[in-house]
C-alpha positions in Angstrom: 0.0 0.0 0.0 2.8 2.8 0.9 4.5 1.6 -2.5 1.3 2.7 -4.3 1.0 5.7 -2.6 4.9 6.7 -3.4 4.5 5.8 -7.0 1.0 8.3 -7.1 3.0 11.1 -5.7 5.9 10.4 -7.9 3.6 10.5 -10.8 1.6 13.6 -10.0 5.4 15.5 -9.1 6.0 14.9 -12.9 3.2 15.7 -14.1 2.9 19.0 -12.0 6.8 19.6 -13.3 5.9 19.5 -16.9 2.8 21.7 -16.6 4.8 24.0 -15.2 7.6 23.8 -17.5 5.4 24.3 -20.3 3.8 27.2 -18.5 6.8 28.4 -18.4 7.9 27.9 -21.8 4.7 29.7 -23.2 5.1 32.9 -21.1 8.7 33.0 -22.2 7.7 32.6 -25.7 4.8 35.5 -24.7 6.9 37.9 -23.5 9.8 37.2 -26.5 7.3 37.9 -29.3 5.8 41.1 -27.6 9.5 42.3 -27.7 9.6 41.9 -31.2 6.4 43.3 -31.5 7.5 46.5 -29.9 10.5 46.7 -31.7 8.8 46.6 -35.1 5.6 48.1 -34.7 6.4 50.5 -31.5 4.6 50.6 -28.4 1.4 47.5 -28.1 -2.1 48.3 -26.7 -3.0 46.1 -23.6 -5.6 44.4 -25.6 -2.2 42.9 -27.7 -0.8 41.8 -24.5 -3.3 40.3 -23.3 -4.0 38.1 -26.5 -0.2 37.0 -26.6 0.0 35.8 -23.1 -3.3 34.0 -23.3 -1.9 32.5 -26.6 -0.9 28.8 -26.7 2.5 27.9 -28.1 1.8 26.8 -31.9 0.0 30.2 -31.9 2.5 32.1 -30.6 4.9 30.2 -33.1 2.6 31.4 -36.1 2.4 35.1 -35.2 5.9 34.7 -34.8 6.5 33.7 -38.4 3.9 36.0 -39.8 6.1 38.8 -37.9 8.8 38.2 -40.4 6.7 39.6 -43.2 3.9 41.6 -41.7 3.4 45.1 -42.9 1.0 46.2 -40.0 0.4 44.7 -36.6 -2.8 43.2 -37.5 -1.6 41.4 -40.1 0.1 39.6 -37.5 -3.0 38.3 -35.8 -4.3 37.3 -38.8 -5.0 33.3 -39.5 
């Protein structure tokens, strides 16, 4: 019984660390693409930093992309 109850702890440990690892991940991909943002478009709206940091990671990877050839900052939102 204690050997079950080690190996559930262990289990939810790990799964807790990689949540938060990916949490972390996201928010540093967040805050490195509303750098960018800044430093190509000039200062972002709150309404923009709010949708960046509520952004999962493959979307935050797109925007990132369409960054490269965006003329405007809406064109980076756009899917």
């Amino acid at each position: 019984k204690q050997q079950g109850i080690e190996e559930g702890l262990q289990k939810g440990l790990q799964k807790g660390l990689q949540k938060g690892l990916q949490q972390g991940l996201q928010q540093g991909e967040a805050e490195f693409l509303l750098h960018q943002l800044e430093r190509r478009f000039g200062p972002i709206d709150e309404t923009i930093r709010i949708r960046v940091r509520a952004a999962d990671s493959q979307t935050l990877l797109t925007w990132g992309e369409q960054i490269l050839t965006a003329q405007t900052i809406e064109e980076v939102f756009k899917t």
